[in-house]
C-alpha positions as CSV (number, residue, x, y, z in Angstrom):
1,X,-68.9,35.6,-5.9
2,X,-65.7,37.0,-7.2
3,X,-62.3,36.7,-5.6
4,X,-60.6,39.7,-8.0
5,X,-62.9,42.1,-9.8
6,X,-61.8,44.2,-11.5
7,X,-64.3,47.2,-13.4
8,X,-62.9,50.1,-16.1
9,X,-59.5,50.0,-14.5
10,X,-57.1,52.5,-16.0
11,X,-53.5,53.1,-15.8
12,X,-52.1,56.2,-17.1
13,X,-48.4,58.1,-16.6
14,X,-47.5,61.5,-15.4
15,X,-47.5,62.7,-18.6
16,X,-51.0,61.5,-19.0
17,X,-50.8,58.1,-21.5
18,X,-52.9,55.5,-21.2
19,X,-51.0,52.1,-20.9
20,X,-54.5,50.2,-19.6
21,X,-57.5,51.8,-21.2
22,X,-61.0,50.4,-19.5
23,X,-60.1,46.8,-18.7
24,X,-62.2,44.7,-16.6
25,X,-62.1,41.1,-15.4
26,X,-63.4,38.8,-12.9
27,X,-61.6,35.9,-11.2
28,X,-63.6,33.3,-8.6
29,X,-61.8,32.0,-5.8
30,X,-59.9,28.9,-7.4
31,X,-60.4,30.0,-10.8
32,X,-57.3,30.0,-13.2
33,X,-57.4,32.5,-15.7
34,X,-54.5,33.4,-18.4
35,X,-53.7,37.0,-18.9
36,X,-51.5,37.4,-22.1
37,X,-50.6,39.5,-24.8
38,X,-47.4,41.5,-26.5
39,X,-44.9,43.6,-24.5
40,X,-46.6,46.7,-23.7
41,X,-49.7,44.9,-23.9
42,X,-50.4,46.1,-20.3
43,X,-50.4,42.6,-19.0
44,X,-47.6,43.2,-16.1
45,X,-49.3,46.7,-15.1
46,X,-52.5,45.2,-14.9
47,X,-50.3,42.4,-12.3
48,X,-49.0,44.8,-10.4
49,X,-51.9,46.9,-10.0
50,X,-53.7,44.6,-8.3
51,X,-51.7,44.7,-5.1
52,X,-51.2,48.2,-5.5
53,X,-47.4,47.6,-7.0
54,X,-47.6,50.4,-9.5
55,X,-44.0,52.1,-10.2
56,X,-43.8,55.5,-9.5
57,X,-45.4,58.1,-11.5
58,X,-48.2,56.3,-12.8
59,X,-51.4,56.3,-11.5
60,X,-54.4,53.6,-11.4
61,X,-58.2,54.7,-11.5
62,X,-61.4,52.4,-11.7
63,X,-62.0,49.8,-9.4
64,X,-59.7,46.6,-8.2
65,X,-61.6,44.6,-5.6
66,X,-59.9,41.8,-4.2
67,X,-61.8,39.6,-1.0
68,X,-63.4,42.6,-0.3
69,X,-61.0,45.7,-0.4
70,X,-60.6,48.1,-3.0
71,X,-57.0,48.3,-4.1
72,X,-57.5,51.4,-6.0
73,X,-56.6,54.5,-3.3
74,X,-56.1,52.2,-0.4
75,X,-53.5,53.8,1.9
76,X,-50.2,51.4,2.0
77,X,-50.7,50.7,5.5
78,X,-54.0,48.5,4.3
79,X,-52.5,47.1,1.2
80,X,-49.5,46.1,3.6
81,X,-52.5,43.7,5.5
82,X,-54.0,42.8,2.0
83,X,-50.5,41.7,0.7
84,X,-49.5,37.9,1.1
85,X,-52.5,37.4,2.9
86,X,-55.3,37.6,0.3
87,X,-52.8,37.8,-2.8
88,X,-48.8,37.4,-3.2
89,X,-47.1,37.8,-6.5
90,X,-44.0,36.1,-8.0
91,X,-41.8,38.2,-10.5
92,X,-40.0,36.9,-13.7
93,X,-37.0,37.4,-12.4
94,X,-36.1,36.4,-8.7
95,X,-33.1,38.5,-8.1
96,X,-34.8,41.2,-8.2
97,X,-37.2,40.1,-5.5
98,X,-34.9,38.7,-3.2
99,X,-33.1,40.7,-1.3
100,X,-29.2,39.8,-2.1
101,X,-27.8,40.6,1.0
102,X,-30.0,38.5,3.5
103,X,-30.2,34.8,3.5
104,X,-33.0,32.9,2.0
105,X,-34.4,31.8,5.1
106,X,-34.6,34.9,6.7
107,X,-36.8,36.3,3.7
108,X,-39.3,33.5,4.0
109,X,-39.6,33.7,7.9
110,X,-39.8,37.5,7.4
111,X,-43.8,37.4,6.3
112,X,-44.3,33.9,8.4
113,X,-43.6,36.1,11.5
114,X,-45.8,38.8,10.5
115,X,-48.7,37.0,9.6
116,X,-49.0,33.8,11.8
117,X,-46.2,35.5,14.8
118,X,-44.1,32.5,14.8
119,X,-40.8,33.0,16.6
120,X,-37.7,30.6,17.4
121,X,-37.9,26.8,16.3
122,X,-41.6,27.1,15.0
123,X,-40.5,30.1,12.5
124,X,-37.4,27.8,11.4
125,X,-39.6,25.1,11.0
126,X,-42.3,26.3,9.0
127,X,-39.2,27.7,6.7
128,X,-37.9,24.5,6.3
129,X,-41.5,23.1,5.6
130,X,-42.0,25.9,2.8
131,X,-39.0,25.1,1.1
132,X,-39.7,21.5,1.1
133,X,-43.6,22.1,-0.4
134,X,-41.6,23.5,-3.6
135,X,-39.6,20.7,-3.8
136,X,-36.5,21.9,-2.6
137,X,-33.4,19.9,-2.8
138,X,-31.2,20.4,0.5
139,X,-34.0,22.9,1.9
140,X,-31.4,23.4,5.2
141,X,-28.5,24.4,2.9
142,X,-31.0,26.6,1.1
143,X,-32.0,28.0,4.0
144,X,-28.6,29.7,4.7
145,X,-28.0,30.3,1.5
146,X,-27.7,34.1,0.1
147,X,-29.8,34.0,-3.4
148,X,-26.3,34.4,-5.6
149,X,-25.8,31.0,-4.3
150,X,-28.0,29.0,-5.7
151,X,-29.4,28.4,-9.5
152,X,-32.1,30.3,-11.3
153,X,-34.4,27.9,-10.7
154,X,-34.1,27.8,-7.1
155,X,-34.2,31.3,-6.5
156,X,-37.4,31.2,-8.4
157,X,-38.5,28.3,-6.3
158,X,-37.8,30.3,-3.4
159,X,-39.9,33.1,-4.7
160,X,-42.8,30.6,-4.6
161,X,-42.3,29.6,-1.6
162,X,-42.4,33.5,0.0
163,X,-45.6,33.9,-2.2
164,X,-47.2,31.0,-0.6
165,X,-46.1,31.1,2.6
166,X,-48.7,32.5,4.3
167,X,-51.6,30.6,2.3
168,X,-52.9,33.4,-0.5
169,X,-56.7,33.1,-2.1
170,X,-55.0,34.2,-5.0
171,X,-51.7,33.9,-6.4
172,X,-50.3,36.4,-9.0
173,X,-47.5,34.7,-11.6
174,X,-45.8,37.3,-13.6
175,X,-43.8,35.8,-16.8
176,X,-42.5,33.2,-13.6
177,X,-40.8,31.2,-16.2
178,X,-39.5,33.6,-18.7
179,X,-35.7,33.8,-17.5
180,X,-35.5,29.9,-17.4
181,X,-34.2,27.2,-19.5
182,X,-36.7,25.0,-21.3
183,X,-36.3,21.9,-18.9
184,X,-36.4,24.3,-15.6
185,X,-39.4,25.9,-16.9
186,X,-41.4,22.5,-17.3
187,X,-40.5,21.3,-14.1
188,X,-41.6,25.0,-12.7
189,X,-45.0,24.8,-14.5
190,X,-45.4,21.2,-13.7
191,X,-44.4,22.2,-9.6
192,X,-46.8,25.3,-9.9
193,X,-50.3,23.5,-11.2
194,X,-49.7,21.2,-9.0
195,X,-49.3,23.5,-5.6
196,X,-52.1,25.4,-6.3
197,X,-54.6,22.2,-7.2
198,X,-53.8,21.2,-3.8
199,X,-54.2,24.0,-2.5
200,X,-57.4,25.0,-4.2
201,X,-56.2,28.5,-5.0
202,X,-56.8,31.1,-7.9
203,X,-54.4,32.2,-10.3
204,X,-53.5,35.1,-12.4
205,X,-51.1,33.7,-14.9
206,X,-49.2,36.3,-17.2
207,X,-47.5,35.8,-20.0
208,X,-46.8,36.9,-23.7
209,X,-46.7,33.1,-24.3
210,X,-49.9,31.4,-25.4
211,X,-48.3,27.5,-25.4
212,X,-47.2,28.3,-21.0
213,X,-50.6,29.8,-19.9
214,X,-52.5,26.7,-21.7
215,X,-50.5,24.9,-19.4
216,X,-51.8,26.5,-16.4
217,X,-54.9,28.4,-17.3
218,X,-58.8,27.6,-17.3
219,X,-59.5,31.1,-19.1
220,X,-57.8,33.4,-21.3
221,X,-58.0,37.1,-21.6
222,X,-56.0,38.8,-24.6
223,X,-54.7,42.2,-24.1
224,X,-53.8,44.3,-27.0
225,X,-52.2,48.2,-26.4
226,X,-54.3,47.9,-23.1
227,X,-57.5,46.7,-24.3
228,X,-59.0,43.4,-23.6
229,X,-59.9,42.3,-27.6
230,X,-60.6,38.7,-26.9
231,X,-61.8,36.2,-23.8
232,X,-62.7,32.1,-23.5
233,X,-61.7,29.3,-22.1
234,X,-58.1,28.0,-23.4
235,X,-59.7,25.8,-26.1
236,X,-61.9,28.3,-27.7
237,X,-59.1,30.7,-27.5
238,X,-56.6,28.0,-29.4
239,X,-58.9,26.4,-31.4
240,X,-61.7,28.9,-32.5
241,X,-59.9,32.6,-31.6
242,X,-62.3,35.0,-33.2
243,X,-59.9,38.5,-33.8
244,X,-56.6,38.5,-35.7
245,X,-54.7,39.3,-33.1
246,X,-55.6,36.1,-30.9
247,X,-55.0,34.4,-34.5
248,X,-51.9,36.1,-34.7
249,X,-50.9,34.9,-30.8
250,X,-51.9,31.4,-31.7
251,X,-49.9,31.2,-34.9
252,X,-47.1,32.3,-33.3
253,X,-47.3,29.8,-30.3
254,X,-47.7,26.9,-32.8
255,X,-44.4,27.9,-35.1
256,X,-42.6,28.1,-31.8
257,X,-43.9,24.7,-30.5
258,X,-43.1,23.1,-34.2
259,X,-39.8,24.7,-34.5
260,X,-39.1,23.5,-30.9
261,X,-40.2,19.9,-32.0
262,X,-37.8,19.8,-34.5
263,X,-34.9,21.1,-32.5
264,X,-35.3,18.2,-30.2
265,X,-35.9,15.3,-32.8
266,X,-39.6,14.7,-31.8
């Protein structure tokens, strides 16, 4: 049984481009599966699609289902029900998720008290508690904190925190790590596999980087100008690609891990 399918989904613009041309993919509850390829790829689209997170002007056909209700069409008022409760996402870049002007806490306890109604010391509580599960320093301080006060890597912290908050089958990571440093970004990946063994849930992990979604990912799917040109499990996909682009990926990842190595003396 699948968790996400998606059949033949395509994205096009007012204008009438095609930025996701006939992709289709399958995702079982628990599964991790790596979705990566070149800007414009279509990765992100594909991301936001499935929660019905298109920008304006563009337009999804085909079929999403995820748990059970079709994404494509649904009004907002049902993808308001289907959001953080089925699926959350986290963005690559935090601050423009987080609202700038309200305090962390409150942004948290805002889909806590919607889902589970938790009012009063419970609500504050079960903040508290979901800043703590990322591994938080200071989660009170953080609490009251507006998100220009705190690093980039605790703002994205935060933004996993909201995203799991209310216990997701499937979490959606876009480019999560992108904006970091190096050392923030291991500790992020490192944080992130290990929340969602525990918590037995399925990823869809994107990313123009082939070295991060080995890091998280069971499967790989490679996206090319909207096309899916290549799929297998991480090792087949590093050590046996088949099309020159995945070659070309791979290739890439490796110069960038060696000239990395050498940067740092190993």
């Amino acid at each position: 049984m699948s968790l996400l399918d998606i059949r033949d989904l395509v994205i096009r613009t007012a204008d009438g481009r095609t930025l996701v041309d006939h992709l289709s993919l399958r995702l079982a509850p628990g599964e991790r599966l790596g979705l990566i390829g070149e800007s414009g790829s279509g990765k992100s689209l594909t991301s936001l699609a499935t929660l019905g997170l298109l920008p304006n002007g563009m337009t999804a056909h085909g079929s999403i289902n995820l748990a059970g209700n079709q994404i494509v069409g649904a009004s907002e008022r049902h993808l308001r029900r289907v959001r953080g409760r089925d699926a959350a996402i986290v963005f690559q870049e935090p601050l423009t998720a987080l609202d700038p002007l309200m305090r962390v806490g409150r942004q948290i306890a805002g889909p806590l008290a919607r889902r589970h109604g938790l009012k009063g010391a419970a609500l504050q509580h079960a903040v508290t508690a979901a800043l703590e599960q990322v591994r938080l320093p200071d989660p009170e301080r953080i609490r009251r904190a507006f998100p220009h006060e705190i690093s980039g890597g605790q703002r994205q912290r935060v933004a996993l925190a909201m995203a799991l908050a209310c216990d997701p089958a499937l979490l959606i990571a876009d480019e999560p790590t992108t904006a970091l440093d190096v050392t923030v970004q291991a500790e992020l990946l490192t944080l992130l596999d290990t929340l969602v063994r525990e918590r037995e849930m399925a990823v869809l992990f994107v990313s123009h980087d082939l070295a991060v979604v080995a890091e998280i990912a069971e499967r790989v799917l490679v996206l090319k100008d909207g096309r899916a040109v290549e799929e297998g499990t991480v090792t087949e996909i590093v050590h046996t690609p088949r099309e020159p682009y995945t070659k070309a990926l791979v290739n890439s990842a490796r110069q960038l891990e060696s000239a990395l190595d050498a940067r740092s003396g190993r």
